[in-house]
N, C-alpha and C positions, 0 to 999 in steps of 0.2 A: 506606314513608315515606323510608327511605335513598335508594331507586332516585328518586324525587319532587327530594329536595334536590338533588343531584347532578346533577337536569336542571334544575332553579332557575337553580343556579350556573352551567350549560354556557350557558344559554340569556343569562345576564346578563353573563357574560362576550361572547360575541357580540357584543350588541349595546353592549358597551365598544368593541369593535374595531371598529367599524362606526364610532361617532363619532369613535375615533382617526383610522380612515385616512380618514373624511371631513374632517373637522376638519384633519388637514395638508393635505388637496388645499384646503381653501377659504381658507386664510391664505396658500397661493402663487398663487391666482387673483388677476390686476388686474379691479377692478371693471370697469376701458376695456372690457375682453374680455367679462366679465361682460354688460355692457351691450348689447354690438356683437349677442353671441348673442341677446341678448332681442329687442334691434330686429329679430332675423329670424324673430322666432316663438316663441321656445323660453321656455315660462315657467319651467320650473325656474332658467334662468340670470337672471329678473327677481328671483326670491325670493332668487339667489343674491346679487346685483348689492345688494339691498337690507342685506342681512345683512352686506354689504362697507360700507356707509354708515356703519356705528359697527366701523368692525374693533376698536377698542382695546377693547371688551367681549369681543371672541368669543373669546380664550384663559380669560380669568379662568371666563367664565360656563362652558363646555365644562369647564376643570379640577374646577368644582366639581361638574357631574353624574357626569365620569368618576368622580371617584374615589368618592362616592356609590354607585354601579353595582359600582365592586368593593369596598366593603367590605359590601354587601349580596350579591354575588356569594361572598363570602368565608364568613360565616356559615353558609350552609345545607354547604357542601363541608367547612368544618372538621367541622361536630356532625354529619357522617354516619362522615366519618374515625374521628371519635373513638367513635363507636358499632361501628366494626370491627376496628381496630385500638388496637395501647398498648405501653407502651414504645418502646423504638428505632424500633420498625415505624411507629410514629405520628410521631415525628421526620422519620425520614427523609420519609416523605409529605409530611409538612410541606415541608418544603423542597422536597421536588418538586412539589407545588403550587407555592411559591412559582414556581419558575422556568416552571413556565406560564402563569401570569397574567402576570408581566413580558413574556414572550415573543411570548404571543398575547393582548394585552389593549396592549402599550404600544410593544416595540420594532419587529415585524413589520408593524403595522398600519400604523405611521406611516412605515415605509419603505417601505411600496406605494403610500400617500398622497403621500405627500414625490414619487414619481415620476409619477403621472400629476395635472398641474393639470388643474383643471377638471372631468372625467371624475367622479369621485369626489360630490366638491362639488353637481355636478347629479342625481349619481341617488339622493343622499340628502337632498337640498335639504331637506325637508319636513320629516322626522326631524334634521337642524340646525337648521331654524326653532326647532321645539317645545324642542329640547334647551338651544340658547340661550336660548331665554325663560326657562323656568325656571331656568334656572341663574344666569340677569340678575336674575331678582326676588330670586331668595334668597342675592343679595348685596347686594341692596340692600338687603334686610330687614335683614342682619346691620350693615351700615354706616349703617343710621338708628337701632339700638341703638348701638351706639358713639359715634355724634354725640350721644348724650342728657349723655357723659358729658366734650364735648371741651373742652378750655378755647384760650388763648389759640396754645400752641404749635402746635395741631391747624393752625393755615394753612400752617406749613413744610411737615405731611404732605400738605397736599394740592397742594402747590408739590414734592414729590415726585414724588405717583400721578399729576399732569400731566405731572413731565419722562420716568415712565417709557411715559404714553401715549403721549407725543411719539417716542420711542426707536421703538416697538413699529409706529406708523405707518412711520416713515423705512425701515423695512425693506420695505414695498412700496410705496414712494413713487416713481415714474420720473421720470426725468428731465423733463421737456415740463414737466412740475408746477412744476419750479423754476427753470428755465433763462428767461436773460432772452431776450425775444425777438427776432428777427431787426432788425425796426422799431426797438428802442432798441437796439443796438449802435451803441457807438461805433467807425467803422473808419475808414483811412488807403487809399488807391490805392497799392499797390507802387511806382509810379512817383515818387512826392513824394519830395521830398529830406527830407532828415535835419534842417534847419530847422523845415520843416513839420512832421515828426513832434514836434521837441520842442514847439513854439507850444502842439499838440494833447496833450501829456500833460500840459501845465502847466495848459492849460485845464480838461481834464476829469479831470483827477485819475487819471489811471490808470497802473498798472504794465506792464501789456501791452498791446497796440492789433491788433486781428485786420489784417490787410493783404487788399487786393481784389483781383482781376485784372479779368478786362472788368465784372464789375457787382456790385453788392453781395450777390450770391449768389455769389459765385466769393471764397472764402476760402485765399489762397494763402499764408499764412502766419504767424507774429506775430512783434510785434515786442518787444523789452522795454526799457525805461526806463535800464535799468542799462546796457545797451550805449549810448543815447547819450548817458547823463553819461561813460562813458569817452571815448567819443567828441569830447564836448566838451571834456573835462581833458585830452586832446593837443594839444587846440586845432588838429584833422585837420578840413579843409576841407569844406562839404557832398557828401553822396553821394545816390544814388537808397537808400532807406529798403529794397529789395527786397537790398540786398548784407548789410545786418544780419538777415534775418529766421532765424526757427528755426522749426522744422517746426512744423506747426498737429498738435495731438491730437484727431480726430474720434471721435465714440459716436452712434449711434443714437438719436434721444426714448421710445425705447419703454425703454431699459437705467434697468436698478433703480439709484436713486442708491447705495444700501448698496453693489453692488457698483464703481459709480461710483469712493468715495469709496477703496474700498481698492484700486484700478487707480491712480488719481493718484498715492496713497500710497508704491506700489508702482516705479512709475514717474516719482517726483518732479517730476510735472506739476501746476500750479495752476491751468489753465485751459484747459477742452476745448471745442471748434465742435460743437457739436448738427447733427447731418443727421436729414430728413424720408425717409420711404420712398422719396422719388426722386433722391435724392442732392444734395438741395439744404439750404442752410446754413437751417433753424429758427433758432438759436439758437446764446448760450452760455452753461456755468455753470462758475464758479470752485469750487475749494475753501472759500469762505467761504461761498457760497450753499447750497452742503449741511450745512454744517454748524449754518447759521443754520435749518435745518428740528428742530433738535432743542434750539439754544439761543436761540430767538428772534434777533432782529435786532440785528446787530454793526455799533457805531456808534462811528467815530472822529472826532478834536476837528477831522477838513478836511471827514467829511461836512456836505451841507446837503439833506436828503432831507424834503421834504413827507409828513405821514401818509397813510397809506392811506386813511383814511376821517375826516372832519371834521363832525363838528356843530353844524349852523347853529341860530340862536335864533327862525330861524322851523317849527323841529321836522324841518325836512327834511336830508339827507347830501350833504356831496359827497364823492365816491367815486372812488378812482383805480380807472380802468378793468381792472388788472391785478392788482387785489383778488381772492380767492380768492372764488368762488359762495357756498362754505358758509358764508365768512365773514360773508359780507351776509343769508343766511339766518336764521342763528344770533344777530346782532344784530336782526334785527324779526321772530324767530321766524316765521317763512313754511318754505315748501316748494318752490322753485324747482322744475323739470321735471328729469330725470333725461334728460340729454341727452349729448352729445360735449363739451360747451365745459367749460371751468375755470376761468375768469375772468368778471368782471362785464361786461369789453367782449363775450364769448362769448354771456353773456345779453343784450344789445342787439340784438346780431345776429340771435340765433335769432330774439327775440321780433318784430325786423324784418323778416327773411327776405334785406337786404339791409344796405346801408353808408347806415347815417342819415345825414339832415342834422342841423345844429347846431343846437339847440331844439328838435329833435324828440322827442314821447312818446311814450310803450307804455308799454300797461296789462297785467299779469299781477294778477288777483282785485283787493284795492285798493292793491296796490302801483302806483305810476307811478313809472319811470325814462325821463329826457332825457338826451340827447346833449346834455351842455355842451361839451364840447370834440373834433373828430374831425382826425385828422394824416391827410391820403391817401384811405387803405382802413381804416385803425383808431381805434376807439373809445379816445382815451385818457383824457377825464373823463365820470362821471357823477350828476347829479342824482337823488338818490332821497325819492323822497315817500308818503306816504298819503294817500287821498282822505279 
């Protein structure tokens, strides 16, 4: 019976560490990646991909099966201890257990984990499915007992447990997610004079203006605001706008804002040029657009910014194209396709194959979405209805 417990414990401890070091390889997986791999075949990375869709559950749900696993792991290894030993001898054991289940149950695991993404994630996929479920219902079991008993302050907490899912996301949130895109940038030609620059920040309200060289993908530098009110306060005669600039801060769309946020920081930059895998200018995002991912949207008394999404009295949406997919999901409860795009203009697209005309529909089940409004090549307003 001793030699029994003892293989209990080895065997449950295992498979602790099996969902540890899986469990850190699946919360440093990007779903993008996730996805990319599914699209080529690989179904463990669709399971994975899927599991990535509510990431703000998969620590809670995983903590409460670990620890679950080791105090059931714990039991059977103490009462064989204490069937052999006693006194000191049972002490000391003690503690030496203790320091292997820490070691090989939480710290070792998750450092093998923590190093290979992906890897891990996929070849335990199936055993993280199962692990997260269970561990997601028997929170929720415990959190619909608690709600039996909440009264009015219970909305702060959950004005909480939202700002901490909000946090827990932002940590694999990339950039591309948040960065405003190439198409609304507002930018200046290097060449304009310092006139033209100011017309342009008084117009559109801004503190910095990216500068262009030959064409609106050629971001040769920015300019800031503060240089031409000194500028003007010497009352120093127009210049080409390219003698004021300071160096543009570029990042990659794929770079985690988390680490984003603390390179700016770091480097007392408020505003960096997004580049695509070919060296071409995506995007940009400020300091205040990562940060607005974890405190919602930062509104001052010169913004005049239209809602994202407005409700008409004929039961149908208009919808700014640069609206988040899930968000449009999550309000008419659907399931959009698990695709590359992030945006509602992304969903146009797909479901078109091409660059709609104006009034044009597509049907996804009984959703219908139109191109109410298209600038170029991009979708910037949409129409959403049910049949």
């Amino acid at each position: 019976m001793i030699a029994a417990a003892f293989i209990l414990s080895a065997a449950l401890l295992v498979l602790t560490a099996i969902l540890r070091a899986a469990g850190a390889t699946l919360v440093r997986t990007l779903r993008a990646d996730a996805l990319s791999d599914a699209s080529d075949g690989d179904g463990r990375a669709k399971l994975v991909a899927d599991l990535l869709e509510e990431r703000h559950r998969i620590q809670p749900a995983l903590g409460t099966v670990v620890t679950t696993l080791l105090i059931l792991a714990v039991i059977p290894a103490s009462w064989a201890l204490a069937g052999l030993l006693s006194g000191w001898q049972l002490a000391v054991a003690f503690f030496a257990m203790t320091l292997v289940i820490v070691l090989f149950s939480d710290l070792i695991p998750r450092t093998i984990g923590g190093s290979r993404p992906r890897s891990f994630a996929y070849r335990f996929a199936r055993i993280l499915a199962i692990a997260i479920h269970v561990g997601d219902a028997a929170n929720d079991f415990v959190s619909d007992d608690e709600e039996e008993g909440e009264d009015e302050d219970d909305e702060d907490d959950r004005e909480e447990r939202e700002l901490i899912s909000l946090v827990i996301e932002f940590g694999d949130t990339i950039v591309r997610e948040v960065m405003v895109p190439r198409t609304d940038m507002v930018t200046l030609p290097a060449t304009a004079s310092t006139d033209d620059a100011v017309d342009l920040v008084l117009e559109a309200g801004r503190s910095r203006i990216p500068l262009t060289g030959e064409n609106s993908d050629d971001v040769v530098g920015l300019l800031y605001a503060r240089d031409l009110l000194t500028l003007y306060d010497e009352s120093a005669p127009p210049r080409p706008a390219q003698d004021l600039a300071h160096d543009a801060y570029f990042v990659p769309e794929t770079k985690l804002i988390s680490e984003l946020l603390r390179e700016m920081q770091a480097k007392q930059k408020h505003m960096a040029i997004v580049v695509d895998e070919f060296g071409g200018t995506a995007g940009l995002v400020s300091i205040e657009d990562l940060l607005e991912e974890i405190v919602g949207e930062i509104v001052d008394e010169y913004d005049d910014e239209e809602p994202m999404m407005v409700s008409l009295e004929s039961g149908e949406f208009l919808v700014d194209a640069r609206l988040d997919v899930d968000d449009l999901a999550d309000t008419l409860n659907v399931v959009f396709p698990d695709e590359d795009w992030n945006t509602v203009g992304g969903l146009v697209l797909g479901l078109a194959g091409r660059v709609p005309s104006i009034g044009e529909a597509f049907e996804y089940g009984d959703i219908v979405v139109t191109a109410e409004e298209v600038r170029g090549r991009r979708v910037a307003r949409v129409r959403v209805a049910r049949r």
